[in-house]
N, C-alpha and C positions, 0 to 999 in steps of 0.2 A: 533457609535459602537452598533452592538448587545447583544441585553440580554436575555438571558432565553434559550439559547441554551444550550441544555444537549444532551454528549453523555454517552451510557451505554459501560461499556466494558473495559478490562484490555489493556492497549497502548500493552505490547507483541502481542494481535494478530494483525495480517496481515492487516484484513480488517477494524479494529477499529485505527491500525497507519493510517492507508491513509486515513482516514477521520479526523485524529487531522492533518495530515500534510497538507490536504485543506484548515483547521479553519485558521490555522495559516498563509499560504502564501494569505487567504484574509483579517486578520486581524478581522478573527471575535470573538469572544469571548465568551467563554465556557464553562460549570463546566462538566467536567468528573467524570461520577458516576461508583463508581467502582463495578463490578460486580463476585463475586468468583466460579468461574464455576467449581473448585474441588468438592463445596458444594454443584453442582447442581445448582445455584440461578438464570441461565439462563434456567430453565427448570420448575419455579415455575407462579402460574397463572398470579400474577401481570406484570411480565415480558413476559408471553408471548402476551399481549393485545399490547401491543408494538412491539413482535416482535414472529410472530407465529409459526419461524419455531425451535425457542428457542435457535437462535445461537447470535454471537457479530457482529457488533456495533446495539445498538438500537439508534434512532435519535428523539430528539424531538424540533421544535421550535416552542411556542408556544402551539395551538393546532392542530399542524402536527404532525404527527409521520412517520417516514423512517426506512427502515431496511437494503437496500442495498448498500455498501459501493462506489461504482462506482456511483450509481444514487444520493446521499447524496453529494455525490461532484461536480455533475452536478450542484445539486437544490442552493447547496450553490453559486456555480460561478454565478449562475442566479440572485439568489435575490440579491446579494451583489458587482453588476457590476465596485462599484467607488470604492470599498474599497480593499487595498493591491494588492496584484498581478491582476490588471484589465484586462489583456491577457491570464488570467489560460485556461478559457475556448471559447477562441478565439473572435475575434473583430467583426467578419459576419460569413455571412451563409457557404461558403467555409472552412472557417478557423476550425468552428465548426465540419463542414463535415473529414476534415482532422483526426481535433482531436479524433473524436468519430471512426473512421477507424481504429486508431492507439489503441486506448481503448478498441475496438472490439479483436483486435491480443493480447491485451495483455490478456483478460480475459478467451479468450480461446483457445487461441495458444501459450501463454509464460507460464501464470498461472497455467495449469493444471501440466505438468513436473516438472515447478522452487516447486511446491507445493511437490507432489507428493518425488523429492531429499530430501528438507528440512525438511520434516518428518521424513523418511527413514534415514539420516546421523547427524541431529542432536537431534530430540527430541526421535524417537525408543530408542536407546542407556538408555535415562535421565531415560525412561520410563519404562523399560526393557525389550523393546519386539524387537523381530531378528527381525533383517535386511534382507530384502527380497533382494538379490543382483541382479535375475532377474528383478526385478520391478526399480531398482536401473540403471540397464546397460539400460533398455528400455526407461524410462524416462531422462536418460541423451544421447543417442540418439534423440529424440523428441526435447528436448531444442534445441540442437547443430543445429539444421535445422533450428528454430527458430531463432537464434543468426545469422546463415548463412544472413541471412533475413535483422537484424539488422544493421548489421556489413555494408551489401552496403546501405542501406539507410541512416546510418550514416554516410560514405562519402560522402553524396549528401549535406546533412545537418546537423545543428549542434545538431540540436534534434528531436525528432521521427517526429513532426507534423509542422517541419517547424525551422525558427532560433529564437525560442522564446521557454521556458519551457514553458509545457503545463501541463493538466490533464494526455495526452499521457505519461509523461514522468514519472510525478507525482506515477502515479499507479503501475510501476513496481517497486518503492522504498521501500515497505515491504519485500516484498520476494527476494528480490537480495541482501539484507543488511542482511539475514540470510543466503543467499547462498556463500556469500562471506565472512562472517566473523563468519560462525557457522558450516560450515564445512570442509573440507577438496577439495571441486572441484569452490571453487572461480575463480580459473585460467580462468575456462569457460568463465568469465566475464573480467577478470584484463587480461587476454593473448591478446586478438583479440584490435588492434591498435583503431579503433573507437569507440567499444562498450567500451573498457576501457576507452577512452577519454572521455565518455559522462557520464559512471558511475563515476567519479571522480568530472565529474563537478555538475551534480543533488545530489549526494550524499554529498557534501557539502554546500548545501544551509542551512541559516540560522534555516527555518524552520525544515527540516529534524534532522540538527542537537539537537534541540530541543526537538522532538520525542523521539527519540534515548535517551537523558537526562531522558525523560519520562520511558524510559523502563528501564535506567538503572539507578535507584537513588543513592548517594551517603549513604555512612551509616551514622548512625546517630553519632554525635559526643560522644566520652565517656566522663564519669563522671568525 
């Protein structure tokens, strides 16, 4: 088992869950240092030598330091080939090929819309700032085309990069678990026969659901 791996960064965001939800389906082991981004403390010098653009997850193992939540889940599938999910990030060069194909569409062909919704319908509101309803009808436009996509490639197979969960699949699990249960256009996801089929089954992996634990603690018992 690994030691000394540290990530920075509160599990609520996006790109700091998908890199505990990698630790975890390779079984590697962690301390999550929490960082309070109200206070600013991603945007102080010690934090940004780690991470310069002073956003979440900062990554360290050892004396490596990463900042990109996709690439962070790459390095990790790499170094840690025997341990827990050993097919994350494919068994060969094809596989890998797949997978990183399918990593590509989600980063900037699923992410930018599922991003841009999840904003706009669940955290605007917490925040108090209006809801752009064009930027809203445009970007769920954009996904839907995205989904179109998904939807037949998921009949073909049982997950994005083949019949194995991947990194592929991996990576759309932040932002579909706020688009599906933090606002109101879930359906996008839970309506369409395959893509619902596959969010049902990635979304329940032990891992995931462990995240998710992360993000949402129990309270503390009373006195």
């Amino acid at each position: 088992m690994a030691t000394g791996v540290k990530v920075y960064g509160p599990p609520l965001s996006t790109a700091v869950s998908r890199v505990l939800s990698c630790l975890l389906e390779k079984d590697v082991q962690f301390q999550l240092i929490s960082i309070n981004m109200a206070k600013g403390e991603h945007k102080k010098a010690d934090f940004l030598k780690l991470q310069p653009f002073g956003q979440v997850p900062a990554f360290q193992d050892e004396s490596i330091s990463l900042f990109e939540s996709r690439a962070i889940c790459r390095y990790i599938s790499e170094k840690y080939p025997n341990q827990g999910n050993k097919g994350l990030y494919g068994m060969n060069l094809l596989e890998k090929a797949s997978i990183d194909q399918w990593l590509e569409a989600e980063g900037q062909s699923f992410s930018p819309p599922s991003s841009a919704l999840v904003f706009q319908l669940a955290f605007a509101p917490r925040m108090k700032i209006k809801q752009d309803d064009g930027l809203i009808k445009q970007n769920e436009e954009k996904l839907l085309k995205v989904l179109d996509v998904y939807e037949k490639r998921l009949g073909e197979s049982r997950y994005l990069a083949g019949d194995e969960f991947t990194l592929a699949d991996l990576s759309h699990l932040p932002n579909t678990q706020y688009l599906v249960n933090a606002t109101d256009r879930g359906e996008l996801i839970t309506s369409r026969k395959n893509v619902g089929r596959w969010w049902d089954e990635i979304s329940s992996r032990e891992s995931w659901k462990k995240v998710v634990e992360m993000q949402n603690p129990p309270p503390p018992p009373s006195a």
